[in-house]
N, C-alpha and C positions, 0 to 999 in steps of 0.2 A: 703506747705501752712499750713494749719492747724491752724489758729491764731483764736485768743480766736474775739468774734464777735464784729466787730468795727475795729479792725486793717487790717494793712494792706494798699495799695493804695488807697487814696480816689479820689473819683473824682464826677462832678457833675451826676446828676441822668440822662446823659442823656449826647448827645454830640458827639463828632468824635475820632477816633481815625487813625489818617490817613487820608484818605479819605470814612473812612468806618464810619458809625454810631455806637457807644459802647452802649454796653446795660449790663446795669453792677445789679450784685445782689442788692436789697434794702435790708438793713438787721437792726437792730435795732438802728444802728450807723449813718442809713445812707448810701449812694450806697455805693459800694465796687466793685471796678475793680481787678479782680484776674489776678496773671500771669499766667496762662492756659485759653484760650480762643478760641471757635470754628469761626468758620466763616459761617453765616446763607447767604443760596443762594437762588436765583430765581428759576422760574421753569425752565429759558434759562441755569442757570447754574452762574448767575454772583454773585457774591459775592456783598450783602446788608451791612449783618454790623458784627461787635465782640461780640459776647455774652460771658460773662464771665461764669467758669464755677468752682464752690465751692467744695472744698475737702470735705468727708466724716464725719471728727472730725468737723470743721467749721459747718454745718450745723448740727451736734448735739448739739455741745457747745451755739448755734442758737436757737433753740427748747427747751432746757434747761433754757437758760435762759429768755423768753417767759415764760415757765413754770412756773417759780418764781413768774414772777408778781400776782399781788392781779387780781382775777375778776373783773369787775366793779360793782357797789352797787347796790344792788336787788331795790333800790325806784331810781334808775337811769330814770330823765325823761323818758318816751318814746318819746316825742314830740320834745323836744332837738335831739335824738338817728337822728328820721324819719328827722328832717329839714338836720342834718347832712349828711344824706346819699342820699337825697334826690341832696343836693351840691356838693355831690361826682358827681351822675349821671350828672347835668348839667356841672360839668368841666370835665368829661370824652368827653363830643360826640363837646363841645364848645370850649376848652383851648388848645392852644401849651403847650405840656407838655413831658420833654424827649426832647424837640429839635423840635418836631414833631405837626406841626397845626393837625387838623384832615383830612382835604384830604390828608396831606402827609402819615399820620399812615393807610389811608385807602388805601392808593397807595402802601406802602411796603406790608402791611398785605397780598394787593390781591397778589403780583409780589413772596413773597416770599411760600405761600398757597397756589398759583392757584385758589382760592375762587375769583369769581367776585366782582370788589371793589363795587357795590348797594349793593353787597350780606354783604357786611364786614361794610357798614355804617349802615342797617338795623340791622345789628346784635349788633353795638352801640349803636340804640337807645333802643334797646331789653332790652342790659345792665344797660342802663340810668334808666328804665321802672322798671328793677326788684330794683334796688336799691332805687328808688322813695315809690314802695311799700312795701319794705322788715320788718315794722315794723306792719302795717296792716296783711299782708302773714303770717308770723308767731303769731300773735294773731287770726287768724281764723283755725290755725292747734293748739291750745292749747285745751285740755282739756274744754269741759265745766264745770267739777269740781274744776277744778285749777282758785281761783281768779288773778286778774288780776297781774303786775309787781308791787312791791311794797307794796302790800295788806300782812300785817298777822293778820288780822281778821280770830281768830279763833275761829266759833260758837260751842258751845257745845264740845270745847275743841279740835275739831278733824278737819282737813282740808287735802286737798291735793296739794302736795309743785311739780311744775314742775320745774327740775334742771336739769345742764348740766349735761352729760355724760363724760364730761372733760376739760380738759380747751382750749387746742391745735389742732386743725383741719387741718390737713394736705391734700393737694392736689397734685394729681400727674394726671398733667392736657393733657387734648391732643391738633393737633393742625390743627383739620380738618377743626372747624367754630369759629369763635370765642365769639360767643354764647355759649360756654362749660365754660365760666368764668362767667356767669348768672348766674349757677345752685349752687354754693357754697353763693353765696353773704347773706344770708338768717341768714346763720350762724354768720356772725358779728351781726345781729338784736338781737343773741341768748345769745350775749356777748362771741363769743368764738374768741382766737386767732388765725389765720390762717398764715398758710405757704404752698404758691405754687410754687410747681415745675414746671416752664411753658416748652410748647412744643419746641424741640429747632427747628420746625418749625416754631412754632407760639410765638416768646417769649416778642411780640410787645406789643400785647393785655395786658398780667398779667403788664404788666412793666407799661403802661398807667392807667391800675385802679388801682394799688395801688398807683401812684401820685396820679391820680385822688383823692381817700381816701384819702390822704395824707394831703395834698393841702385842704379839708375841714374840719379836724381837727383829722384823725383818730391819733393817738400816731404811731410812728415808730415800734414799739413792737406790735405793734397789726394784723399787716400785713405786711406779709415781702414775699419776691420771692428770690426764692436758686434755681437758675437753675445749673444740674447737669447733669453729665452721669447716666447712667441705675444704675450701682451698686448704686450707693448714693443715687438717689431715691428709693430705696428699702429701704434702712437705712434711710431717710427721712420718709416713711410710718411706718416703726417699731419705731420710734424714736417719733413717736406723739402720743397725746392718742385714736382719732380718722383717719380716713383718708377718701378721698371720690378719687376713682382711677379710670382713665378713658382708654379704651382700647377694643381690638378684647376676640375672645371669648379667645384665651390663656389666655390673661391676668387675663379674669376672672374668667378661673378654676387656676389660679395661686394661687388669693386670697380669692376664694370664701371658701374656704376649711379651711381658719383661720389659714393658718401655719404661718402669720408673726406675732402674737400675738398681733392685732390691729387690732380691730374690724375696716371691713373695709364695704364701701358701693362701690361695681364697677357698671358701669356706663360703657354698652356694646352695641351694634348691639342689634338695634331698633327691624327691624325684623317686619316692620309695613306693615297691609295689609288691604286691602279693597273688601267689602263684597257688591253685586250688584244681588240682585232679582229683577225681573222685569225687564222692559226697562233698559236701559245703557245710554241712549241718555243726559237725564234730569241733567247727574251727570258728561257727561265727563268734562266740562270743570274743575270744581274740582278734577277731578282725574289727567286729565294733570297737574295741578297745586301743586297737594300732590306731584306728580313724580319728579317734572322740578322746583317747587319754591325753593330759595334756593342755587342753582345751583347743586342740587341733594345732597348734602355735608352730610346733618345732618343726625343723627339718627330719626327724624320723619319722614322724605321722605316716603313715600310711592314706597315697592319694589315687594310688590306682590299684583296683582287682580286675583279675583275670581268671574264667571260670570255667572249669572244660564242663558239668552237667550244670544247667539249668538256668543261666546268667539271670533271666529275667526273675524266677522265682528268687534265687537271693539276692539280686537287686531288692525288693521290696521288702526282703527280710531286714535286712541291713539297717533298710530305712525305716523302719520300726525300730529296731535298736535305737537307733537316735536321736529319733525324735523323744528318747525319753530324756534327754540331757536339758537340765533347765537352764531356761534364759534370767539369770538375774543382776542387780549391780556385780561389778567386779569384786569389789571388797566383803561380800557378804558370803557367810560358810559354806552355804548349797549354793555359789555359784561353781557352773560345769560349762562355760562356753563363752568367748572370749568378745567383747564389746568395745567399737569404734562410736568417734563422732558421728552421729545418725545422720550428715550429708555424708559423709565417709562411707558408711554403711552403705549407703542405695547407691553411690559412686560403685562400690565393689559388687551388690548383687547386677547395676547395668551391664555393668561387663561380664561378670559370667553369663547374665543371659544373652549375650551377644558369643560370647566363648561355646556357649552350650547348643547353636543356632545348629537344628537339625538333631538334636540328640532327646532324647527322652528321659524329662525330668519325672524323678521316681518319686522324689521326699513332697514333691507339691509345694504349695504355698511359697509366702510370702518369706523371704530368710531373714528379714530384717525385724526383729522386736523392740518396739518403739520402748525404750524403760520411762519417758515421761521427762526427761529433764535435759535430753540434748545428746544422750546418747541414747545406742540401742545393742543390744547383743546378735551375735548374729546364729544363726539355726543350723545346722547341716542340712549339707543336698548330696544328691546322692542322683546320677548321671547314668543311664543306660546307652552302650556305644552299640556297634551292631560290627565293627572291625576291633581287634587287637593292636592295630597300628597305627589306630588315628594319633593325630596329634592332642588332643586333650588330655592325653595320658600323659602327657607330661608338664601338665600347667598344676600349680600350686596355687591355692588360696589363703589367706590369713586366717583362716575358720576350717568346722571339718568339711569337707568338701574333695567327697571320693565319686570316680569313674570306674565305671564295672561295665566290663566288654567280655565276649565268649572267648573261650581259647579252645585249639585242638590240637594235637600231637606234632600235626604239620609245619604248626609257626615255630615251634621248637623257642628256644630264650629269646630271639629276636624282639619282641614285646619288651621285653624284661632290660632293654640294655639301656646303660647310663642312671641307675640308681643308685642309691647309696646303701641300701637293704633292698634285699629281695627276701620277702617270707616265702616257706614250703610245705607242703606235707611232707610226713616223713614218708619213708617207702619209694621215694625220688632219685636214687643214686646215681641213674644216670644222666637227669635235669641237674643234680647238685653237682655234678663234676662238669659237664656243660658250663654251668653258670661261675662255676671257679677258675675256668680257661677265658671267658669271657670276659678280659682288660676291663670294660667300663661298668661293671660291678663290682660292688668295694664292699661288702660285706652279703651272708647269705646268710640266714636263720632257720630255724625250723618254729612251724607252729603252735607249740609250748610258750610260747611267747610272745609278747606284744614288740612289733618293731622298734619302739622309743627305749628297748630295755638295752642299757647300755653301762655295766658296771664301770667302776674307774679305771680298770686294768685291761679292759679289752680296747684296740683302737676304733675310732669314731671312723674317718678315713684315712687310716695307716696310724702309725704311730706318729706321735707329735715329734720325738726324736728323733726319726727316721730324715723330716725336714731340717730340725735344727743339728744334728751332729755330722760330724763324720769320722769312718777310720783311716787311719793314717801307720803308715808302717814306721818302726823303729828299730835300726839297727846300726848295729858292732858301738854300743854306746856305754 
């Protein structure tokens, strides 16, 4: 392979190949059907469509030439930018695009994910929602010293200039919800070029928003998708100037540690948990819903509770809660719970019950539901601990799959650290200002809400900006 970017088979962005659906790179040229192509399958095991997959030199020479172009002009509308992206979202969740209406993109997405297809339309409107606000969102993360886009009023000679950190943003996306393609979009508001390496479980999603993008005037060089194997996404991450990389915890002591020489942001196991003084009664319905909304999938689910009255008695409540969530195919409307290849399936419930060895399993039964054709959905469990400190509290499952341990005044946040949400009762002031000094907690809620609630304008873990920009001082100019 290896051709300089633009060559090569063309084909349209979208379409069959056989009987399969092709899902071919978009690259500056325009799609690109590669001849090495994987075959992306269901959870039963059938075979969806061809995703092509791009050599190593290609998606440099990709990235390079990205690289070259000019930024866009610092007095660039912002009102033009917001209407433009705003028409991305409505032709994402609205338009046949790819071949694909949206029930059909939200029927593969579920069939090939195992993500319930409510769960994968909700997660389009999510997308729709953060690109509608993308240009507001990152004007409320800029500096209050830094004037606005356009502005060089410089008073007294002297100002402060917020600029990228590079030109090129690279993603190395995962392919669990597809709400993980929400979290970059901020960075086009920032004028930065992006390249995603989509999930080759998930490679529906990135291929739909950047027609999407596309289709409302973004330039082909501005966003492009290089799906690859593992090695080439590595050279895809070293090869950009930023990257935002999504993955288990390997991944991100892989990159947290700076060896690929690209500042990177990863984007790990949530690790989110919820904090209950007092009665339990008031909150469970929100706490079945942090657990079980979703179809358990994301990083904000909620995986561990901690209960100062009665741990065992709302353990069992809980677990009534969810046992009422049905197990069905993925694509069908009353599915509520997410479905693996059924060797996949009992692979995962082995290990939890080896995970779970000495702990008291509340929900019972069997988690795996055989659907009859190779796959199976999987059940919630629901885990009684008898410490606040075990390690279980911080293991994540693909499915719902909560730990509920006692707490008492004495452990104080110690339980609670290294989340990504910590829920609260309110009436906590002194736990909530605790838990806000407390470095490895990155967001704290109160119980009015289900952990996974996360508008476009609030940050997920910090602001996306906060990674990509920096200030920079400007004077006697």
């Amino acid at each position: 392979m290896g051709a300089a970017p633009g060559r090569g088979d063309t084909a349209p962005p979208g379409g069959t190949s056989g009987d399969l659906l092709s899902v071919d790179a978009l690259v500056p040229a325009g799609a690109y059907r590669t001849g090495r192509r994987e075959t992306v399958r269901g959870v039963a095991g059938e075979p969806l469509a061809e995703l092509s997959l791009v050599p190593g030199l290609f998606a440099a020479r990709t990235l390079d030439a990205m690289r070259r172009r000019p930024g866009p002009s610092a007095s660039r509308s912002p009102s033009r930018l917001a209407a433009r992206l705003r028409a991305a979202g409505t032709a994402f969740v609205s338009d046949t695009l790819g071949g694909l209406t949206p029930r059909a993109y939200a029927a593969v997405v579920a069939r090939s994910t195992g993500v319930p297809a409510p769960v994968v339309r909700a997660a389009a409107q999510t997308i729709a929602d953060v690109l509608a606000d993308a240009v507001d969102a990152v004007a409320g993360a800029r500096p209050r010293a830094v004037p606005p886009p356009g502005s060089r009023t410089v008073p007294d000679s002297t100002a402060v200039v917020w600029r990228r950190r590079g030109r090129v943003l690279g993603v190395n996306a995962s392919g669990n919800h597809p709400a993980v393609h929400s979290l970059w979009l901020q960075a086009l508001a920032l004028g930065y070029r992006v390249a995603v390496r989509p999930s080759r479980r998930d490679p529906f999603t990135p291929h739909r928003l950047v027609l999407a993008l596309r289709s409302a005037g973004f330039a082909d060089d501005e966003v492009v998708t290089l799906p690859c194997d593992h090695e080439t996404a590595g050279e895809l991450v070293r090869g950009s100037d930023l990257a935002m990389v999504f993955g288990g915890d390997e991944t991100v002591r892989r990159y947290a540690g700076g060896g690929s020489g690209t500042p990177v942001l990863t984007q790990g196991p949530g690790r989110v948990k919820i904090l209950v003084t007092g009665s339990w009664e008031p909150y469970l319905g929100t706490i079945a819903e942090s657990v079980g909304g979703l179809g358990g999938v994301s990083c904000l689910n909620t995986t561990a509770v901690l209960v100062e009255q009665d741990a065992r008695g709302f353990a069992g409540a809980l677990a009534e809660r969810l046992a009422a969530l049905r197990p069905r195919p993925p694509e069908q409307e009353d599915a509520e719970l997410p479905c693996l290849p059924l060797a996949e399936a009992h692979t995962a419930e082995d290990f939890l019950r080896r995970a779970a060895a000495g702990c008291e399993s509340v929900s019972g039964g069997s988690l795996v539901h055989d659907l009859g054709d190779g796959s199976a959905a999987l059940r919630p469990a629901v885990h009684l601990l008898d410490d606040p400190l075990s390690g279980q509290l911080g293991l994540e499952m693909p499915f719902p799959c909560v730990w509920v341990a006692p707490w008492a005044a004495e452990h104080g946040v110690a339980p609670l650290r290294g989340s990504l949400v910590v829920g609260i009762a309110e009436g906590n002031a002194g736990l909530v200002d605790a838990l806000l000094d407390e470095p490895s907690v990155r967001n704290v809620y109160g119980l009015d809400r289900p952990t996974w609630w996360l508008p476009p304008d609030m940050p997920h873990d910090g602001y996306l900006a906060e990674f990509l920009m920096r200030s920079t001082a400007l004077a006697g100019i």
